[in-house]
N, C-alpha and C positions, 0 to 999 in steps of 0.2 A: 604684731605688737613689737616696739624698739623693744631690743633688747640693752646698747647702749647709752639710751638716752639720759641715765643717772650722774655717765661718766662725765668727767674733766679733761684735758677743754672740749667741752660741747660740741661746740663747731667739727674739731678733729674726729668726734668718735663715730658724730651724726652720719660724716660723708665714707668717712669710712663702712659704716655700715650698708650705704646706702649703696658701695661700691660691690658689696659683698651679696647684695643681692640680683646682681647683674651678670652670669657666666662669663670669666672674661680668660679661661685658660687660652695659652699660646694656639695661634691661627684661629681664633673666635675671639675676632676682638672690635669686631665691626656695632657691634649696639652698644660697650661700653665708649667706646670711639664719636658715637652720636649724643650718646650722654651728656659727654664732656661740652662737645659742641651746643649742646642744649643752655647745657650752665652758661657758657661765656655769653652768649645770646642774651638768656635772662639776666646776665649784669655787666651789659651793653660793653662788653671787652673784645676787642679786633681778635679774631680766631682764624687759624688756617691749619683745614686737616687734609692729607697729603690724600692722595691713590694711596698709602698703604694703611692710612686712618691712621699718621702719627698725627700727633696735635701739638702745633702752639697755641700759647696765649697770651696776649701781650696787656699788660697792668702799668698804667704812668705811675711816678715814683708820685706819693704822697707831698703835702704841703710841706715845704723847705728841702725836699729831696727831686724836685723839678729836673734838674741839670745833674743829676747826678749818672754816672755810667751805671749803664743797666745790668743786674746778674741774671745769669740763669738759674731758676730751679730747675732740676733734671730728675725724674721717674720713667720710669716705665710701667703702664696699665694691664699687661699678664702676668698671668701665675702657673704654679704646675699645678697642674691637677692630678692628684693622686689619693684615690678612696681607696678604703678598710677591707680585706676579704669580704667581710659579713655586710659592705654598703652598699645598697643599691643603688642612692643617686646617682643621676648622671648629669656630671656636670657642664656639658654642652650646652644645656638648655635650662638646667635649676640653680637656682643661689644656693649660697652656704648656711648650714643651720649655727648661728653663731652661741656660745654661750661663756660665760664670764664664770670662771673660779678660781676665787680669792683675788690675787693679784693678776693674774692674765686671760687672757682670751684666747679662744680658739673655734675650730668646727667640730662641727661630730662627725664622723666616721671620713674626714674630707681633710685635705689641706685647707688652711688659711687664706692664703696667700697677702700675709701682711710684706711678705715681699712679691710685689712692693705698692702692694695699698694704701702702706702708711704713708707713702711720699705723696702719691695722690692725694689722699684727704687731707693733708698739710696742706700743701700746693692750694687746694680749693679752699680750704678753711682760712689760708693769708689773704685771695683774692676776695672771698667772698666780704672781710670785714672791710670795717670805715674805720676803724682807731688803733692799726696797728702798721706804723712808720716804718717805710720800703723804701728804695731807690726803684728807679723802672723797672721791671721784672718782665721776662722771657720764660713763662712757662713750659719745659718743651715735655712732654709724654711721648716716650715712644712704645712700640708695640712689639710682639716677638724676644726678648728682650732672653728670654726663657729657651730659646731654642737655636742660639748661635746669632742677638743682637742683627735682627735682620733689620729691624725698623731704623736703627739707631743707623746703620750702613746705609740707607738709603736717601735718610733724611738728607733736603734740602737745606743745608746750614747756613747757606747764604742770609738768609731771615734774619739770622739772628747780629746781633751789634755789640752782645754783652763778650768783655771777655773776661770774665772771673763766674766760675760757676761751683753753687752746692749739687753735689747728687746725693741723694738722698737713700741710695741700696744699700748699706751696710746695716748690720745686724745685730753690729755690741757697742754697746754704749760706752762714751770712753775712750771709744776708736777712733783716729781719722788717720783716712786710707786715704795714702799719696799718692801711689806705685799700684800695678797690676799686671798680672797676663795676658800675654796676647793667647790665640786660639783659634780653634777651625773644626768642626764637624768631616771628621771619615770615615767613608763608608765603604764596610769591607764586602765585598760580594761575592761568594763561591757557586759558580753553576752545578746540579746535580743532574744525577738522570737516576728513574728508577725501572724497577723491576719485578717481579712477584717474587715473594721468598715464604715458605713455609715454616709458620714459628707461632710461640705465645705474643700477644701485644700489650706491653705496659707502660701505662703511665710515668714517667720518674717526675717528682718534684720536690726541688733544692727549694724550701722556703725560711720561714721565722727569723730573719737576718734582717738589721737594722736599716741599712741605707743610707741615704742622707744624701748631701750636697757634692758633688766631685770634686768642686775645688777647696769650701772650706775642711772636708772632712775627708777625702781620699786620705790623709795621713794616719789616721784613727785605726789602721787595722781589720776597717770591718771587711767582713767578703762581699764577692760582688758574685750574686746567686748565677751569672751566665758562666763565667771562668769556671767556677765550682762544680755548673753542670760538666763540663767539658772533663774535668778529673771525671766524673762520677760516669762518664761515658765510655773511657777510656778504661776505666777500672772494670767496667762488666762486657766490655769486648776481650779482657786479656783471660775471661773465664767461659765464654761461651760466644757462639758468631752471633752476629750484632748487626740487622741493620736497623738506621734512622729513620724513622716516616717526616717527622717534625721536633722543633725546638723555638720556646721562644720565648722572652724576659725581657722587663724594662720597660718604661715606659718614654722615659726623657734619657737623650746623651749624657744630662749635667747630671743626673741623679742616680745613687748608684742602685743597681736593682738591687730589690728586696726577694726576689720569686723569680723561677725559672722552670719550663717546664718542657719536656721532653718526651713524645711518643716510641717508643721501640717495637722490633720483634728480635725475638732472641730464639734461640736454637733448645735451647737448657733451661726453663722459666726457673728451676732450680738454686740454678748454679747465677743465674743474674739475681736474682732476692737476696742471694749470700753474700755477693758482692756489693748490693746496695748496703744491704747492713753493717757488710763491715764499712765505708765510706760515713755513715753514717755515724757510727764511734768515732768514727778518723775523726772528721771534722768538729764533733762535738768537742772533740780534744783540743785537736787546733785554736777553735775561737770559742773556747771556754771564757777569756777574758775580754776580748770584744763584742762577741757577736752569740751570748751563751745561747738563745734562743733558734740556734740552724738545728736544721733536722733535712734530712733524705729521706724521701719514703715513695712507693709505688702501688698501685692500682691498677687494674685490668683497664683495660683499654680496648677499644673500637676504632679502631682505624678508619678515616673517612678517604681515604689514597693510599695510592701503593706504597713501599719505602722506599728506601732509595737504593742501588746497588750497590756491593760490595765496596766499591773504588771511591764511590761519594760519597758513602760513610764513612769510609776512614778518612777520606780528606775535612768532611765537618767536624770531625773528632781532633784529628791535628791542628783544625784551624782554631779551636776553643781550648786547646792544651796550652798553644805553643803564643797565637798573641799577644805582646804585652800588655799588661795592663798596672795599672796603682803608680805609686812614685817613682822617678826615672833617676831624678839629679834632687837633690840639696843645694840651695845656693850659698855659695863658701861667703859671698857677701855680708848677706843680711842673715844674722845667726835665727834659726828654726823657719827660715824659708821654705816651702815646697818651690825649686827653682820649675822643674819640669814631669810634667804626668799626665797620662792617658787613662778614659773608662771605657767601658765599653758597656754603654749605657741602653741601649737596646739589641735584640736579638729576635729576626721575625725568618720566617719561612714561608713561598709558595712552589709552585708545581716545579717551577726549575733552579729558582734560587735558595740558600742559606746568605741573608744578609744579619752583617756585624756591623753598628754603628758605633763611633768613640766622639768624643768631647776631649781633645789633645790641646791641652794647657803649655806655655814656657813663658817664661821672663825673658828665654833669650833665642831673639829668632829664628838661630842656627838649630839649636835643637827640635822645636819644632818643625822645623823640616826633615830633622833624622829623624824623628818619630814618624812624622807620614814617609819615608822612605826604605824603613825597618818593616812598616805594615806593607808597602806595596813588595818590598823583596819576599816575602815570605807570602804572600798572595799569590806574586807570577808564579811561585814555585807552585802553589798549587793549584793553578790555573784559574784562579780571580783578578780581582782590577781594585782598587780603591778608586774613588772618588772624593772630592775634598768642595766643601763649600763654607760659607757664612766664615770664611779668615778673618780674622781682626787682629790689629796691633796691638802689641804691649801700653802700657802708660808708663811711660817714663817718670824718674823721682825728678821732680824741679826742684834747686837748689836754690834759688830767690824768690819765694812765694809769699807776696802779703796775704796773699787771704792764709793761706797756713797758720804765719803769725799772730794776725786778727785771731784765729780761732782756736788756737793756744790762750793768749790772756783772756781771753773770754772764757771760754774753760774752768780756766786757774781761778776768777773771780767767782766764778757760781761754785763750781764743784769744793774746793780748795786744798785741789792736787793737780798735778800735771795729766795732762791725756797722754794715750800711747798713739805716735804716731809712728805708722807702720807702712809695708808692705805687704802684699796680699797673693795668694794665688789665684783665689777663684779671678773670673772677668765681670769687670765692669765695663759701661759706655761709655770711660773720662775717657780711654783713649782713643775710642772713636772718634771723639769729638774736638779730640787734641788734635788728630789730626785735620780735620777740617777747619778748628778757628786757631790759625796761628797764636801763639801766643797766650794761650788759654789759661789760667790760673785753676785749679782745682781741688777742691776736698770730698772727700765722701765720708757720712757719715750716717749715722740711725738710731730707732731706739733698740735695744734689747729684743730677739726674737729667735727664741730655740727651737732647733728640729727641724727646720725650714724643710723643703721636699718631700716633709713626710707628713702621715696622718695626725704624729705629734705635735706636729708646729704649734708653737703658745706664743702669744705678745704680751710682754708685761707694760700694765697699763702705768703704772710709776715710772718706768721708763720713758715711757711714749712723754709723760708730762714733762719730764725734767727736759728734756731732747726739743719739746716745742718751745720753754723758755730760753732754752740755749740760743734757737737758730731764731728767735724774733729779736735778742741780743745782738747778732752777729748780723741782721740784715740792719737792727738799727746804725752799726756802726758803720755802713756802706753808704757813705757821703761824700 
């Protein structure tokens, strides 16, 4: 049974919903992919979706908008997926339970993922009507979008003719983002070797810490549950011998872990509890104001493998102390910038490796490359490798931008205040795509959507509406 179907505009919340029951997290995005392809089919619109099932879709500009230069709308079709301790869906394969209270929407026990759904359901809700004035449109959706912009890097841009484009990923209303960071996925690698060691086995797990998005929200203070385990590692090796069997937190690079978790054996089952606990106080002290819900705590454990020896535990232990991570730089620029920062967003474990994955943001290129050259220095030191993929450019601020202007007075006439137009940390796919169409004009903008990456993500439906009168405003002036 819709759960949307009451809302306004119709069209927007229908496809939305309808997106929402499709699994479309990062690297399963192949059925929402033919979806789309389905839609353009049923209303007879020239479609082309690549080998990596990005999609355009191409819409003639309405009656008196014939000859008008075409815009891009720009989305992306994934989401992170990230459920509730207590959820069992799995969303590889299930939709989202959607439900509506008061003013927003969300899932239960699941992300949303109205980033970036709502660009989609827009997108299809402009194409899908007959009475609502366009210039040509260049729908493009790409895919991966969520895990270091792979779709958006690969896309064939050639396609496209428009060079003024809306994207449509941003998350507060009121905003329109100029400027962005470039960025790249690195992966830090430590080989281990183990050993038999005689001892107690315990669990340790760093949970109840917020999380959120790495780039809008790494500034916020919260902890990131893998760094934490690495104190919390180092703190009960300086009380009893200690080796690691396993460690692992995270789910996405961009999102900062909420949980981490770590098998031991200890010498002293004693003297390590008295250690977790006091870490346990530490930290509750620590992020009493951002993050008041962390806790430390341990459990017996089963070891399914040996641990690792002496030499590799303390190297996994150093490597989770001493990597950087959170804010790097402030940009003296643009006042409350995040200029430059790394996460380190995932942390997994097999027979021979400890692998550390980061999400390494800059506005300014140079830095970005210190920061993958600070990880690989302190890697060779402890005889790892980084690897580095999915790099993307900065966006550049453009100084002579009609469409900016355009969507200023437009603004000022409906809202009747100015919008903040800004720079941003996190990354978007204008500057992918800057740099494939010369000349590119670009805004990003959205409705209102809190907690994004996490189980809290909400969309506010008041938002959503004002947001879709704005941009049917702002395409009618595209003549």
């Amino acid at each position: 049974m819709p759960i949307l179907d009451h809302l306004e505009p119709q069209a927007v919340f229908s496809y939305f919903e309808q997106l929402c029951a499709i699994p479309h997290g990062s690297g399963n995005t192949k059925e929402i992919s033919d979806h789309l392809v389905l839609f353009a089919a049923e209303h007879h619109l020239r479609c082309i979706q690549d080998a990596h099932n990005n999609i355009v879709i191409f819409s003639p500009g309405t009656p008196g908008y014939e000859s008008a230069a075409p815009v891009i709308l720009q989305g992306h079709m994934d989401m992170v997926c990230e459920t509730a301790p207590d959820c069992t869906k799995d969303m590889a394969c299930e939709g989202l339970d959607l439900f509506v209270d008061g003013d927003t929407i969300g899932a239960r026990g699941t992300t949303l993922g109205g980033d970036d759904g709502i660009a989609v359901a827009m997108a299809l809700a402009i194409l899908d009507a007959d009475d609502i004035p366009h210039p040509p449109l260049e729908v493009v959706i790409t895919v991966d979008e969520e895990t270091g912009m792979l779709g958006a890097a690969a896309l064939d841009a050639s396609v496209l003719k428009g060079r003024t484009m809306l994207n449509l990923d941003s998350e507060d209303e009121g905003v329109l983002t100029v400027s962005c960071a470039g960025g790249n996925v690195s992966v830090c690698t430590l080989p281990v070797t183990r050993a038999p060691f005689s001892g107690t086995a315990l669990t340790i797990t760093v949970g109840g810490l917020l999380g959120g998005h790495s780039g809008t929200e790494i500034d916020k203070g919260r902890g990131n549950a893998n760094l934490l385990m690495g104190r919390v590692l180092y703190a009960v090796s300086e009380h009893t011998p200690l080796r690691l069997v396993s460690v692992a937190g995270g789910l996405k690079d961009n999102a900062i872990p909420r949980e981490s978790r770590a098998v031991i054996a200890v010498a002293d089952a004693a003297a390590a509890q008295a250690a977790i606990a006091d870490m346990d106080a530490a930290l509750r002290h620590e992020y009493a104001a951002a993050d008041p819900d962390v806790f430390v705590r341990f459990d017996a454990a089963r070891p399914q493998q040996l641990p690792m020896d002496e030499a590799s535990t303390q190297r996994a232990a150093c490597m989770l102390c001493c990597l950087p991570n959170g804010v790097q730089a402030i940009s003296r620029d643009i006042p409350g910038l995040v200029q430059t920062s790394l996460n380190l967003g995932i942390l997994t474990t097999d027979a021979n490796t400890v692998q550390a994955s980061f999400c390494v943001r800059s506005s300014v290129a140079t830095q970005k490359e210190m920061l993958v050259a600070r990880l690989r220095c302190l890697m060779a030191q402890l005889g790892g490798t980084v690897t580095v993929s999915g790099d993307y450019p900065a966006w550049e601020y453009r100084k002579d931008s009609p469409l900016r202007e355009r969507m200023v007075a437009v603004f000022h006439e409906q809202y009747g205040r100015e919008p903040k137009v800004e720079a941003i940390h996190a990354g978007v796919e204008c500057g992918l795509f800057a740099g494939k169409l010369p000349g590119l004009d670009c805004v990003s903008f959205g409705p209102d959507l809190t907690e994004i990456h996490t189980c809290r993500e909400r969309m506010h439906i008041a938002s959503v509406q004002r947001v879709w009168r704005y941009m049917l405003e702002v395409l009618r002036r595209c003549k």
